[in-house]
N, C-alpha and C positions, 0 to 999 in steps of 0.2 A: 548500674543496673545490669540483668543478666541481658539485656539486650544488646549491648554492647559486648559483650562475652560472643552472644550469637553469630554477631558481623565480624567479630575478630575471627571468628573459625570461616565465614563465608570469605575474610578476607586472604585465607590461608588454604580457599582453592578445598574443604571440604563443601562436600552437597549434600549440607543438611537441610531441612526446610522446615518452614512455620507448621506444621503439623507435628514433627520431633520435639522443635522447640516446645509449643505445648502440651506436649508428655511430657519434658522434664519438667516445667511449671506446677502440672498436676503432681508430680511425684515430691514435689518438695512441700507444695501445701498441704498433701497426706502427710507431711514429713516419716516418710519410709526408710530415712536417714537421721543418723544422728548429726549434729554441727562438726561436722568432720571433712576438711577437703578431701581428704583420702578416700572418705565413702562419695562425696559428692561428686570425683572424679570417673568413680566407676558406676556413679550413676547417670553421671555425663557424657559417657561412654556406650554405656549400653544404650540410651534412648535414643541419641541422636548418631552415632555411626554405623553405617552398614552394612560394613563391608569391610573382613579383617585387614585387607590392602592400605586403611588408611589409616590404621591405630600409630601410625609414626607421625605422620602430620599432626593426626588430634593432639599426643604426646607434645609435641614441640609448641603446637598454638597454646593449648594447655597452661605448660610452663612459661611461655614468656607472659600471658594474661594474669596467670597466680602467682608470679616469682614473687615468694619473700614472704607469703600468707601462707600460713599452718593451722589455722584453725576456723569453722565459718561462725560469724555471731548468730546471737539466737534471733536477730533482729533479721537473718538474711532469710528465713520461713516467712515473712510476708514478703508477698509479691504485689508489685514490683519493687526487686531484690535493691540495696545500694550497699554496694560491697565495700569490705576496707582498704583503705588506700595499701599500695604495694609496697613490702618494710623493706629500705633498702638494708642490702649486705652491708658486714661491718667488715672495714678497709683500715688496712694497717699501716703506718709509715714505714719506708724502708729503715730506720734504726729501730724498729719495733720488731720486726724480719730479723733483722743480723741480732738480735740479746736472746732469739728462740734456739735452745741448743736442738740437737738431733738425743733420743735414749742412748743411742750407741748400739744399737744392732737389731735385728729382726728376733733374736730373742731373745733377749732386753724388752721390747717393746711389747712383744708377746704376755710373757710373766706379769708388767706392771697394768695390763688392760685386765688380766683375770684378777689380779689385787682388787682395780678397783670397780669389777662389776662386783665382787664380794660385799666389797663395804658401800657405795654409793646406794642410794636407797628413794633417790626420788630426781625429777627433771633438773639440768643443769643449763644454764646459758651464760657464756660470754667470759667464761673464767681461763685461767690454764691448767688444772687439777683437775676435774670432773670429767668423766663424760659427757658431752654437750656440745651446743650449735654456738659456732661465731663467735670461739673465744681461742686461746693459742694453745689450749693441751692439744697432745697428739692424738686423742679418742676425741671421735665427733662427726663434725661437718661444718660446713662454711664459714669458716676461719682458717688461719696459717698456725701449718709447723711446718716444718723442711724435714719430717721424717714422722709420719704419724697413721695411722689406720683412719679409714674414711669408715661410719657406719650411717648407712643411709643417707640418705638427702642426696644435694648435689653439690659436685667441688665447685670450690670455690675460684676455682680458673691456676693455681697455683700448681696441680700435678703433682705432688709430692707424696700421695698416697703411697706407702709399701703393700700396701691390702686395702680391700676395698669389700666389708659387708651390707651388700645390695644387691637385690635382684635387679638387673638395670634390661632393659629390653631393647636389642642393638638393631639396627635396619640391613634387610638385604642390600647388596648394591645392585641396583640397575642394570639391567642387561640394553636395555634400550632406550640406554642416552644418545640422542642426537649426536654425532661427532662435529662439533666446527673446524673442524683441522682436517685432513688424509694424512698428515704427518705421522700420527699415533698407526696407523695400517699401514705405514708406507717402511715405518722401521722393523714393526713385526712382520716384514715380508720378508726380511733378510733372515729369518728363521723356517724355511721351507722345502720341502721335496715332494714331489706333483709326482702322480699315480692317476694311471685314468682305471676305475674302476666301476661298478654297476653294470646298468643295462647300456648298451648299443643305443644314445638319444641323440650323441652332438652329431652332425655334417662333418664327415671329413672328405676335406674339400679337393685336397689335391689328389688320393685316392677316387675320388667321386671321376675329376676329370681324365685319371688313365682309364678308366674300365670306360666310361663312356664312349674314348675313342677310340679303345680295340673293341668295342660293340658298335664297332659302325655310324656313331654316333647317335644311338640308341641312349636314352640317358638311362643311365646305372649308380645310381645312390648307393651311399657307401657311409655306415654310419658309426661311430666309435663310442666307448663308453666317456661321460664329463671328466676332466683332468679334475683332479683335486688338492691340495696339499695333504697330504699326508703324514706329515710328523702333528705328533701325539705328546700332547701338552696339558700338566696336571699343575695346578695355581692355585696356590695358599693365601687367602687374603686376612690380615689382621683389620677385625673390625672394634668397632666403639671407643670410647677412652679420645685418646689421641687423634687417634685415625680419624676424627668428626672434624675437623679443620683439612683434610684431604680427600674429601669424599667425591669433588665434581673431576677431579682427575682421574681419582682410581674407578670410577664410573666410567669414563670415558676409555679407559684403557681395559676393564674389564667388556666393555660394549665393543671394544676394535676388535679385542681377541675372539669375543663371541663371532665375531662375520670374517676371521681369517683364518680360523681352526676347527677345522671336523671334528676330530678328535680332541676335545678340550672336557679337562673334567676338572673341577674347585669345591675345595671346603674353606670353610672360614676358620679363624680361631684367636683369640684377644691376648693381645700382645705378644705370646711367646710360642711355640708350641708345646703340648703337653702329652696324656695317654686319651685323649679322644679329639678330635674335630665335629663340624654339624654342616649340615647344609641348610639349614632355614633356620633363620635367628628368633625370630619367633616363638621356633621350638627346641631351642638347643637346649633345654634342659631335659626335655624329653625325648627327642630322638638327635643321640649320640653317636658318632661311628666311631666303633676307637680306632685311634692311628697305627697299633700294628694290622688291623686290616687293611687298613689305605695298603701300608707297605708288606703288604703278602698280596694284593687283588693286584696294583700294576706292577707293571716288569719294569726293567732297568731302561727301556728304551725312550720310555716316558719324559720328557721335557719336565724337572721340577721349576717351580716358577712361585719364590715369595715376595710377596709383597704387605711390605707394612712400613712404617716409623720407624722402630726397632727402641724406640725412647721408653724406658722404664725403668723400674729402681733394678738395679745389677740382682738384687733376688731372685729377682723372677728367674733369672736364665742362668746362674751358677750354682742355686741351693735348691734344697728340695723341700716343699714348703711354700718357696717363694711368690707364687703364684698370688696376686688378690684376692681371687677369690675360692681358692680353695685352696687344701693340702695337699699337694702334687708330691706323691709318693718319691718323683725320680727328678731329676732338675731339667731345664727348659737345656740347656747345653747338650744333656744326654740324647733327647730326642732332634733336635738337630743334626747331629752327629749321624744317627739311624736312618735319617731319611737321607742325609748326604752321601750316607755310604752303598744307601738302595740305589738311587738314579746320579750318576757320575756326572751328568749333564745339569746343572741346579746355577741360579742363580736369587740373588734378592734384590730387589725394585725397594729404592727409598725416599720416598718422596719429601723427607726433610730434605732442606737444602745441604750442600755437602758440607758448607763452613761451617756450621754448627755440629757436624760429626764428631769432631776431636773433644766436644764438653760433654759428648755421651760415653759413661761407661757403659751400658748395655750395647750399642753399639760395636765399638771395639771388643767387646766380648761375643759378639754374634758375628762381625767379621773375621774374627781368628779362630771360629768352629768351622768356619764356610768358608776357608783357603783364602780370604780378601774378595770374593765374590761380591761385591753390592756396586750397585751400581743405582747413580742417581736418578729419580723420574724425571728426566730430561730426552731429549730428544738425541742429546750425545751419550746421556746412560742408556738408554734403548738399542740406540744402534750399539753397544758395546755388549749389553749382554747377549742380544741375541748375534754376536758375530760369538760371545764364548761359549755361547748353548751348541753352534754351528757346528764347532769343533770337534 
C-alpha cells in the first residue's frame, strides 16, 4: 500500500505530511497519470517535496522503495494502492562473467549499437543480442558485460560501462558535515601562510602593553587586523558514478577545507575532466563553466587540488569520445595536462585504497599526466600532498 511508500520517505528523514500524502492520493484517483512509474515519480515528486534541497533523498528513498518495478498496474488507481512485489535483479554466475567477451574497442562497440537501433524494432529483456534490461548484451541495463554502453536504468553494481546514456542527477557534497576527527584540519594546516589582513578587530596584546606603559600606565589599546591563512586553493571534485561509495569522506574533507581556507574555490566534474566544469549538480546541464575559463580567471598561485577515484574505462582519459556521457571533442589526458601546466602546485586525493591502484588503467594513466602526484585519502596521503603543494 502507498502508505507504506509514505513512512519509508518519513523514514528517510524527508518532511512530508498527511496533507501531501493526500494530494497524491487525489491525483492518482483523477488518474492525471498514465501506469507509468516514471510519470508517478514526478508526480510523487512534485506533491509531496518541497523543497529542491531534498530531491536527492526523495531520489534514493524513491529507488530503494521501487528497485526492480517498471511499470504501475492498472489495479494501483484504486486507493488503497497494493503494489507489486519488487523484481529482483538478474545475477549471473562467475563462469557466466568469464564466457562474456568484450567488442573490442570503443568503436567497435559504437558501430554495433547503431546496427542495432536500426534493426531492433520493439522491447527486449534478458537476452545477449538486443537492446535490453538484465541480459548479457553490451546495450542495455541491469545485466553484465565487461565492456558495454549503459542506456538508462541503473547499473547493475558491475561498473563496466564505457558510456553511459542517461541523464543521472548527481548531489552536491556537503559543506557542513560535522567532522568527527580534527585529523582531516590538522593535516590541511601543513598547507598555509597567515596574512593579517582587513579591518584593525583583534587585540594585540603585547603592543597594547608597551604603549600602555610609556602612557604612564594609561591604558592604550592597540588593535591589528585577524591573521588568516592565505594561500589560495582551487578543488576539483569528481562526483556520481563511483564516487557514491566515497562520499562521507570527501564530505568530510571538502567540509575541513571549507573552515581552513579563505580563499577556496571548487567545481565538480564526473570522472575525468573535460571542456566545461559546473558548480551545482543539479544544474549542470544548464549552467556550465567551461574549464578554459577556470584556467584564464585563476593565476598560477592557486593551489590545484583533485579529488576523485580516478576508476574508469582508460577511454575516458586517452581518447577523444571517450567520455560516458558525451563526445568530448579533446581527450580527458589533454585537459589534465592544461590545468597541470596552469598551476605547478596540483596534486590528486584518491580515495580508493592504494592496493587496488596497480588493476587501474585509468589510474596509471592519470598518474603519468600528473608527474606521480596522487596521493591516497589517508591521513599519510594528506599530509604528503599538502607537504608537495608546500613546495
Amino acid at each position: 500500500m502507498l502508505i507504506d511508500f509514505f513512512y519509508s520517505l518519513r523514514d528517510a528523514k524527508l518532511p512530508v505530511s498527511v496533507k501531501e500524502y493526500l494530494t497524491l492520493l487525489e491525483g492518482l484517483k483523477a488518474r492525471v497519470i498514465s501506469p507509468s512509474l516514471d510519470e508517478f515519480y514526478f508526480l510523487a515528486r512534485m506533491t509531496l517535496v518541497k523543497d529542491e534541497k531534498y530531491f536527492d533523498k526523495f531520489d534514493r528513498a524513491f529507488g530503494a522503495y521501487f528497485h526492480g518495478l517498471t511499470q504501475l498496474p492498472d489495479e494501483a488507481f484504486d486507493i488503497p494502492l497494493d503494489w507489486l512485489k519488487k523484481r529482483l535483479d538478474r545475477e549471473f554466475t562467475p563462469e557466466e562473467k568469464k564466457r562474456i567477451e568484450a567488442l573490442g574497442g570503443l568503436d567497435k562497440l559504437m558501430e554495433r549499437l547503431k546496427e542495432l537501433m536500426d534493426e531492433q524494432k520493439e522491447r527486449h529483456e534478458g537476452g545477449n543480442k538486443w537492446i535490453g534490461t538484465g541480459g548479457t548484451s553490451p546495450f542495455g541495463h541491469g545485466g553484465y558485460n565487461p565492456e558495454g554502453i549503459r542506456i538508462g536504468g541503473e547499473s547493475s553494481g558491475n561498473r563496466t560501462a564505457v558510456k553511459v546514456w542517461d541523464e543521472r542527477a548527481y548531489k552536491d557534497y556537503d559543506d557542513q558535515v560535522e567532522i568527527g576527527t580534527r585529523n582531516i584540519k590538522v593535516a590541511l594546516r601543513r598547507l598555509r601562510r597567515f596574512a593579517r589582513e582587513g579591518a584593525a578587530e583583534e587585540l594585540d596584546l603585547p603592543d597594547t602593553i608597551r604603549s600602555t606603559a610609556a602612557n604612564a600606565g594609561w591604558l592604550d589599546l592597540k588593535m591589528v587586523p585577524e591573521r588568516h591563512n592565505n594561500v589560495k586553493v582551487l578543488m576539483l571534485l569528481d562526483v556520481g558514478g563511483s564516487m557514491d561509495d566515497h562520499i562521507k569522506r570527501v564530505e568530510e574533507l571538502f567540509s575541513a577545507a571549507k573552515a581552513e581556507f579563505k580563499h577556496l574555490e571548487f567545481y565538480y566534474f564526473h570522472n575525468c575532466v573535460y571542456d566545461y566544469l559546473w558548480k551545482n549538480n543539479r544544474r549542470r546541464h544548464q549552467e556550465r563553466t567551461p574549464t578554459f575559463d577556470v584556467l584564464h580567471k585563476f593565476t598560477p598561485e592557486y593551489k590545484l587540488i583533485f579529488v576523485g577515484d580516478a576508476t574508469m574505462s582508460p577511454y575516458e582519459v586517452l581518447q577523444p569520445g571517450g567520455s560516458v556521457e558525451y563526445n568530448n571533442a579533446e581527450a580527458g589526458a589533454v585537459w589534465l595536462r592544461r590545468l597541470a601546466d596552469q598551476f605547478p602546485h596540483h596534486a590528486w586525493l584518491n580515495p580508493e585504497p592504494e592496493r587496488l591502484w596497480e588493476y587501474r588503467q585509468s589510474i596509471a594513466a592519470i598518474r603519468n599526466v600528473l608527474g606521480n602526484r596522487m596521493y591516497g585519502l589517508t591521513m599519510a596521503g594528506l599530509e604528503a600532498a599538502m607537504r608537495a603543494l608546500s613546495k
